[in-house]
Backbone atoms as SQL, in Angstrom:
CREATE TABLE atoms (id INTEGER PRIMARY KEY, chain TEXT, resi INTEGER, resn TEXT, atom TEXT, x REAL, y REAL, z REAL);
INSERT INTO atoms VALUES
  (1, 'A', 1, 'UNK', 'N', 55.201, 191.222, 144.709),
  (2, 'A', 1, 'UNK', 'CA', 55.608, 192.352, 145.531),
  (3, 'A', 1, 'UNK', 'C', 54.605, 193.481, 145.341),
  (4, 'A', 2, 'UNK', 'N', 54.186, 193.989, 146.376),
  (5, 'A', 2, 'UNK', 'CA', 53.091, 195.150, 146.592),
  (6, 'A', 2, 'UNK', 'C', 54.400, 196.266, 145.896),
  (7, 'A', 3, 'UNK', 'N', 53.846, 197.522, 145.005),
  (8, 'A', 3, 'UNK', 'CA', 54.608, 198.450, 144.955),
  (9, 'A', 3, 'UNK', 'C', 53.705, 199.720, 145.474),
  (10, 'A', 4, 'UNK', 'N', 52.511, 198.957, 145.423),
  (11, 'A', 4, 'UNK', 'CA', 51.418, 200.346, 145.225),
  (12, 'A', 4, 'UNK', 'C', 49.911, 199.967, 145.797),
  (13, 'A', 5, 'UNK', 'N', 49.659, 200.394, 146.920),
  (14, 'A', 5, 'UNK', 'CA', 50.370, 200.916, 147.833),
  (15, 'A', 5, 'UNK', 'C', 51.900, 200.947, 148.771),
  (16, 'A', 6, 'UNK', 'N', 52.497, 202.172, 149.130),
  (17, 'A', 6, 'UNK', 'CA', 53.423, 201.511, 149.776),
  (18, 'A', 6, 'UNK', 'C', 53.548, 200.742, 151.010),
  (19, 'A', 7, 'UNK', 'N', 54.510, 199.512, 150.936),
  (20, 'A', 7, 'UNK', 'CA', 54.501, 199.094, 152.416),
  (21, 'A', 7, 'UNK', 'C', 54.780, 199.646, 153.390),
  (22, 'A', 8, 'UNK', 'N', 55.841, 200.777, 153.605),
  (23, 'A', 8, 'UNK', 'CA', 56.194, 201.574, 154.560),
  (24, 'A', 8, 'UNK', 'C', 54.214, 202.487, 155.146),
  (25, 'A', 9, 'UNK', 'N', 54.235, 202.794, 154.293),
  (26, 'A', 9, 'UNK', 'CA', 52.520, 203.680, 154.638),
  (27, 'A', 9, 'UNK', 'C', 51.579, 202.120, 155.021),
  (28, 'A', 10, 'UNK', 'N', 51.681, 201.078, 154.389),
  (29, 'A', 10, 'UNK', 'CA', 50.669, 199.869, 154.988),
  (30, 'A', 10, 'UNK', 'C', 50.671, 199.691, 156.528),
  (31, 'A', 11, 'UNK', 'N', 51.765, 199.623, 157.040),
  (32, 'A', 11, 'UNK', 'CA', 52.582, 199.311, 158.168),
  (33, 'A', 11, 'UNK', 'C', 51.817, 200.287, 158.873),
  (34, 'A', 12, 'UNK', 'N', 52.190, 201.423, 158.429),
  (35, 'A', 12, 'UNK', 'CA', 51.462, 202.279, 159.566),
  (36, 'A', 12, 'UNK', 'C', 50.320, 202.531, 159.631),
  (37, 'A', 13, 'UNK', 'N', 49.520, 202.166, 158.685),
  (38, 'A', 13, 'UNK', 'CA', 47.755, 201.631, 159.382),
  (39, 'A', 13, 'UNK', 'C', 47.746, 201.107, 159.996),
  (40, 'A', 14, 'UNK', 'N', 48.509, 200.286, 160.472),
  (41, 'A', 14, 'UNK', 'CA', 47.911, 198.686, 161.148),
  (42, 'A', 14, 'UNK', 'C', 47.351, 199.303, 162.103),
  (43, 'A', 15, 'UNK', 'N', 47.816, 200.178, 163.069),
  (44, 'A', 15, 'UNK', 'CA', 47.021, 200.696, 164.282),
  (45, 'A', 15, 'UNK', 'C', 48.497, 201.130, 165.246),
  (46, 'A', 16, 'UNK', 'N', 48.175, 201.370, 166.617),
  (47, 'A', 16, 'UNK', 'CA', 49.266, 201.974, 167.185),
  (48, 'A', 16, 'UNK', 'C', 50.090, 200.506, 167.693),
  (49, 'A', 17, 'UNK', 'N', 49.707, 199.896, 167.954),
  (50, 'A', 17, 'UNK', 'CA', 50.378, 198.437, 168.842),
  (51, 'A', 17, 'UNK', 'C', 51.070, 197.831, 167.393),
  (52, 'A', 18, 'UNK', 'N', 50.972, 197.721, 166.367),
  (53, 'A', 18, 'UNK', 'CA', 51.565, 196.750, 165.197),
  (54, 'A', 18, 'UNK', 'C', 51.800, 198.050, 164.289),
  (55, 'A', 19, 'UNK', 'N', 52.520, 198.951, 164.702),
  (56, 'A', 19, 'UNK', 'CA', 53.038, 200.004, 163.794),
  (57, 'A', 19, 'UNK', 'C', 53.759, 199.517, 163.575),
  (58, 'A', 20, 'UNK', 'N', 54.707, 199.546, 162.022),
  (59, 'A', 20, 'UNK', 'CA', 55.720, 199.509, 161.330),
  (60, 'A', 20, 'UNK', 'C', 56.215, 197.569, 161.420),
  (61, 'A', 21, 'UNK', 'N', 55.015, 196.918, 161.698),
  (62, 'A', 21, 'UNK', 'CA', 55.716, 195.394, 161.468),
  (63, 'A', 21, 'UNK', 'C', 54.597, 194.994, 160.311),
  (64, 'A', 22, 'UNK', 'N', 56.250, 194.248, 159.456),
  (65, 'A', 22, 'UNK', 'CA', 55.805, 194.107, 158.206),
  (66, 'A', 22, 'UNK', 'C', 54.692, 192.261, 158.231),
  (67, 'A', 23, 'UNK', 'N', 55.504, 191.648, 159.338),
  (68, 'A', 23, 'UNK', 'CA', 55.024, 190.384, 159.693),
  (69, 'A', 23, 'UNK', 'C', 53.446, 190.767, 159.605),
  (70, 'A', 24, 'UNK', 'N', 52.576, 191.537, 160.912),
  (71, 'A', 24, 'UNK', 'CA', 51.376, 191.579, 161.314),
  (72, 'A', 24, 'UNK', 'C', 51.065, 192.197, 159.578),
  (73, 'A', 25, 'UNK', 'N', 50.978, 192.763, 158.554),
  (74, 'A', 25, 'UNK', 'CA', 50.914, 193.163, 157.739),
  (75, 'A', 25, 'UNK', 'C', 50.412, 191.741, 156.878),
  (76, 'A', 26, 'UNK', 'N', 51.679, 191.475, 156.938),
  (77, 'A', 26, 'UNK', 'CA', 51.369, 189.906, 155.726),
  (78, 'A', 26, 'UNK', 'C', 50.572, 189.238, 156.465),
  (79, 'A', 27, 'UNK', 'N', 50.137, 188.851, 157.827),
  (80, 'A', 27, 'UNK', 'CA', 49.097, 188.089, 158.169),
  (81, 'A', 27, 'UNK', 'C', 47.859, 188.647, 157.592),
  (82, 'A', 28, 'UNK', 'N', 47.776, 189.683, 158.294),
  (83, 'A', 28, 'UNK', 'CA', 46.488, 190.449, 158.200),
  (84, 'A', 28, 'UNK', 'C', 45.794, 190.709, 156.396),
  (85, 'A', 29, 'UNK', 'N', 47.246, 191.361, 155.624),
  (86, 'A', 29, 'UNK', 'CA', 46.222, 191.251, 154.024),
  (87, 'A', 29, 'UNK', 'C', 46.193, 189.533, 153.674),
  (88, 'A', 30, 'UNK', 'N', 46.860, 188.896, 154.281),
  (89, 'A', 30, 'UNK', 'CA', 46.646, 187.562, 153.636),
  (90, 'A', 30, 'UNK', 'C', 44.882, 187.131, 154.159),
  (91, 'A', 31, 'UNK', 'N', 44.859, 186.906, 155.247),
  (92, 'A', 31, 'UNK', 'CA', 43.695, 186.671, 156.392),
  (93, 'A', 31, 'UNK', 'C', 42.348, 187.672, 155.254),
  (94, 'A', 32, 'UNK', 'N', 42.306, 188.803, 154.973),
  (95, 'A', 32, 'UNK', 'CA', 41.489, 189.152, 154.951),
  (96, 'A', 32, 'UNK', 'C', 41.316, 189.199, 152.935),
  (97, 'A', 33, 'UNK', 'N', 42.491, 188.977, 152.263),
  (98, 'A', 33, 'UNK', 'CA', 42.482, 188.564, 151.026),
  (99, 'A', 33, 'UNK', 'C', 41.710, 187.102, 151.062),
  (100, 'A', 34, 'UNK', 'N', 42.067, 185.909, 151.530),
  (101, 'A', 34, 'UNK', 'CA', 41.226, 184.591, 152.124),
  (102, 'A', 34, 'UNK', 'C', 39.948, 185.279, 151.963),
  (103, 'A', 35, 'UNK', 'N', 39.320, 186.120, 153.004),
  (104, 'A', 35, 'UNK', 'CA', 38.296, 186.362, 153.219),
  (105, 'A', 35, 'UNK', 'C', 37.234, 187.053, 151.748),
  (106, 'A', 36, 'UNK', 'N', 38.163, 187.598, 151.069),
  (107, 'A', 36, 'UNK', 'CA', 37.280, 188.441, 149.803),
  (108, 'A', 36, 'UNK', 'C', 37.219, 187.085, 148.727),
  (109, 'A', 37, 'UNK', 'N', 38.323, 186.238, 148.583),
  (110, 'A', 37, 'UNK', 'CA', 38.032, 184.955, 148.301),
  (111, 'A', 37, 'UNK', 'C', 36.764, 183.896, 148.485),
  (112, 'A', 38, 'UNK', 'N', 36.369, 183.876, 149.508),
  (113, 'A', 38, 'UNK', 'CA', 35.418, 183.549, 149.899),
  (114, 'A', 38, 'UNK', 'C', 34.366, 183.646, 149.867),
  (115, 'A', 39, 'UNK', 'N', 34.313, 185.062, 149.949),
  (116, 'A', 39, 'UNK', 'CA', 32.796, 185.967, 149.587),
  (117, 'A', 39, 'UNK', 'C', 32.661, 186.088, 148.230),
  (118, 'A', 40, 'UNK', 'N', 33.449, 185.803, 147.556),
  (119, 'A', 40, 'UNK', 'CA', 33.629, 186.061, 146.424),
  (120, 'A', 40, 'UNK', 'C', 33.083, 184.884, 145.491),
  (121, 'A', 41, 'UNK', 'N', 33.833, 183.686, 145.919),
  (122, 'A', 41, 'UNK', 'CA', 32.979, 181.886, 145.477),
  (123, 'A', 41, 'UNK', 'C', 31.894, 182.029, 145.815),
  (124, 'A', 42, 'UNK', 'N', 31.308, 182.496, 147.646),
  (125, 'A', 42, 'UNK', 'CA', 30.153, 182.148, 148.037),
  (126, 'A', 42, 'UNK', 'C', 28.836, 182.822, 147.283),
  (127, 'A', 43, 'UNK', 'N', 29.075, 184.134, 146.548),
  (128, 'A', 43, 'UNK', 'CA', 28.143, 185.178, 145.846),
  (129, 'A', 43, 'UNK', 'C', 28.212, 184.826, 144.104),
  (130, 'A', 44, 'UNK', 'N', 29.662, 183.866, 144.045),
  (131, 'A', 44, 'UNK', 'CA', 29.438, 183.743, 142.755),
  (132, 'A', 44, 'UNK', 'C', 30.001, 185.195, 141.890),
  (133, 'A', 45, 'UNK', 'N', 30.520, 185.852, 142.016),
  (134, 'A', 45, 'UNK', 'CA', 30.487, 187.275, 141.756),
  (135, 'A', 45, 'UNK', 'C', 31.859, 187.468, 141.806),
  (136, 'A', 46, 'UNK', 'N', 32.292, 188.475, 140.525),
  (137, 'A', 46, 'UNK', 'CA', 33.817, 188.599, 140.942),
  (138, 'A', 46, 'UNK', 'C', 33.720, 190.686, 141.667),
  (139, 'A', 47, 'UNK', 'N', 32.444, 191.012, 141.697),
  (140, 'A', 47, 'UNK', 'CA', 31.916, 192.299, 142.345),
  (141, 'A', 47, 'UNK', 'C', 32.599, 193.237, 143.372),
  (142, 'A', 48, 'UNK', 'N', 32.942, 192.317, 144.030),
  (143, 'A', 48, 'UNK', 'CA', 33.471, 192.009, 145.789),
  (144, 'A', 48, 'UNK', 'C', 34.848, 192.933, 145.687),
  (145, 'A', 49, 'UNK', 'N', 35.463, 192.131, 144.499),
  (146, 'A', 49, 'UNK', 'CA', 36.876, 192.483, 144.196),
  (147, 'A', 49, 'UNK', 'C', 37.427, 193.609, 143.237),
  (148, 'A', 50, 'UNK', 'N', 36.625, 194.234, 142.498),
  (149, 'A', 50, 'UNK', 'CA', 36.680, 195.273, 141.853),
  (150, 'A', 50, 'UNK', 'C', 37.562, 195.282, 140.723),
  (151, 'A', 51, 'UNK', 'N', 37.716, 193.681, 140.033),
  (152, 'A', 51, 'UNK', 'CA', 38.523, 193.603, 139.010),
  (153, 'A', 51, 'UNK', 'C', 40.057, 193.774, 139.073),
  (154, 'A', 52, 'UNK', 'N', 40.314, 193.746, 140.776),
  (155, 'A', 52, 'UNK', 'CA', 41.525, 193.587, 141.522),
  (156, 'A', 52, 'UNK', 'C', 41.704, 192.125, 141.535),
  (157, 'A', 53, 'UNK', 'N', 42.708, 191.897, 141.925),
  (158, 'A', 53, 'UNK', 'CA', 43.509, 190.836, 142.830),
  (159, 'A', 53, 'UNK', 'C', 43.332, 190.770, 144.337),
  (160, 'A', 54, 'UNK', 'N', 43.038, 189.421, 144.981),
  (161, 'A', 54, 'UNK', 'CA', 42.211, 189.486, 146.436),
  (162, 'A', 54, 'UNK', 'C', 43.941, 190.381, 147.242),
  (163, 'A', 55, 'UNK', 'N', 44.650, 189.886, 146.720),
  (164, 'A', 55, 'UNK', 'CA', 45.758, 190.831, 147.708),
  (165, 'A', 55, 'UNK', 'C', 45.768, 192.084, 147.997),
  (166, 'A', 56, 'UNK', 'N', 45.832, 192.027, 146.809),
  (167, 'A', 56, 'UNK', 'CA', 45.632, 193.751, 146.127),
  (168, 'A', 56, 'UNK', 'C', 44.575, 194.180, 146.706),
  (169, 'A', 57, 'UNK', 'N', 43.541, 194.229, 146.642),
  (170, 'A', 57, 'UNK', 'CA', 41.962, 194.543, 147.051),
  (171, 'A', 57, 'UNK', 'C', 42.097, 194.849, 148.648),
  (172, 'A', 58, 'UNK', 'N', 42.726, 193.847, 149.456),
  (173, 'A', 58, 'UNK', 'CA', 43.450, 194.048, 151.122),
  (174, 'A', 58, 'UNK', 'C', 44.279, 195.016, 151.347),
  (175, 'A', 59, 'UNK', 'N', 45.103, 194.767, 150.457),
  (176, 'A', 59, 'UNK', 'CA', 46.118, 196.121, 150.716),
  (177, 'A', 59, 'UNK', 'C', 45.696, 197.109, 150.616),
  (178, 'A', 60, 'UNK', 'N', 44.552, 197.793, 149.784),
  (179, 'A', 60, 'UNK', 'CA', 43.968, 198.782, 149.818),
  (180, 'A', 60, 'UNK', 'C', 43.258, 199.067, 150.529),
  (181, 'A', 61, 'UNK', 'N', 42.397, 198.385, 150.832),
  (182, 'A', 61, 'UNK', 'CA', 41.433, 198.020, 152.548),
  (183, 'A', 61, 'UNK', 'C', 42.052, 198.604, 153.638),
  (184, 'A', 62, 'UNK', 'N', 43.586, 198.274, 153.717),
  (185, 'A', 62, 'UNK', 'CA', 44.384, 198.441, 154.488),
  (186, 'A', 62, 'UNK', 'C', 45.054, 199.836, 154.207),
  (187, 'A', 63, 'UNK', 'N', 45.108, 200.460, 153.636),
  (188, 'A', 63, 'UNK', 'CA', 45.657, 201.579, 153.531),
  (189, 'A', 63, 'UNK', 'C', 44.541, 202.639, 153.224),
  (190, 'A', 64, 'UNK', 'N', 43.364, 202.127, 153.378),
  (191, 'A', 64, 'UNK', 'CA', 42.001, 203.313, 153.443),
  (192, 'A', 64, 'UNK', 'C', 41.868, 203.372, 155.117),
  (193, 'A', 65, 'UNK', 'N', 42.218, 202.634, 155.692),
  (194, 'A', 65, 'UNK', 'CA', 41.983, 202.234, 156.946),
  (195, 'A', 65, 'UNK', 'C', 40.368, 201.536, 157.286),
  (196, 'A', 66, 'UNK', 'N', 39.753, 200.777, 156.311),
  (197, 'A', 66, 'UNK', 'CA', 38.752, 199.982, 156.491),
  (198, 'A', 66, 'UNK', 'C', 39.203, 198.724, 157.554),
  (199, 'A', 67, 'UNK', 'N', 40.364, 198.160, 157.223),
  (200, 'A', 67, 'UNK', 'CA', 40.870, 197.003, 157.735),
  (201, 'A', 67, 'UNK', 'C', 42.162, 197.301, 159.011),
  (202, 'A', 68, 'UNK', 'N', 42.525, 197.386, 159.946),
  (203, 'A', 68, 'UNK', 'CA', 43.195, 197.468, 161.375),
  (204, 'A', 68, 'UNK', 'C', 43.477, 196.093, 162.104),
  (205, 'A', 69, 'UNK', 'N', 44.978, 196.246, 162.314),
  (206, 'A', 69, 'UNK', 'CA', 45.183, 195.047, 163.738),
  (207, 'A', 69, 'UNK', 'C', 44.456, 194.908, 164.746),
  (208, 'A', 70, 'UNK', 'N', 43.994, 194.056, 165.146),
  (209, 'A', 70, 'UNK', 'CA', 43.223, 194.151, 166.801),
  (210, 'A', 70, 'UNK', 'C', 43.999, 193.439, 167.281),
  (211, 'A', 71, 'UNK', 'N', 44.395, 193.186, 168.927),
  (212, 'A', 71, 'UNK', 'CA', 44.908, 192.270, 169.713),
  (213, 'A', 71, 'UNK', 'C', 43.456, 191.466, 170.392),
  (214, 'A', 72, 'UNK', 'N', 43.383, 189.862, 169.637),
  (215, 'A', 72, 'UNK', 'CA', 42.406, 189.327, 170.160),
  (216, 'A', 72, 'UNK', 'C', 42.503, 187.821, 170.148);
């Protein structure tokens, strides 16, 4: 369970179309946790991740507003 950041504040990054759904949320840090995973084997490096957890590391992504829903 995320405590920190909150999910209520995650939600509302997503962007204006996927405000407040927790669903598009769990896709999206999962999708882009995968992704720091990845970069992460492919570099060899645990760098990427900042001595976080790949979830963790998304959720924050996500609540800096680096990371946003798109409809695509």
């Amino acid at each position: 369970m995320i405590n920190e950041p909150p999910i209520d504040v995650l939600t509302d990054n997503l962007g204006d179309k996927y405000k407040g759904s927790k669903y598009v949320l769990c896709v999206i840090a999962a999708k882009r946790a995968r992704q720091l995973i990845d970069v992460t084997k492919s570099q060899n490096s645990t760098a990427v991740l900042e001595d976080k957890k790949p979830l963790t590391a998304a959720a924050y992504e996500i609540y800096n507003g680096k990371v946003t829903a798109v409809n695509g």
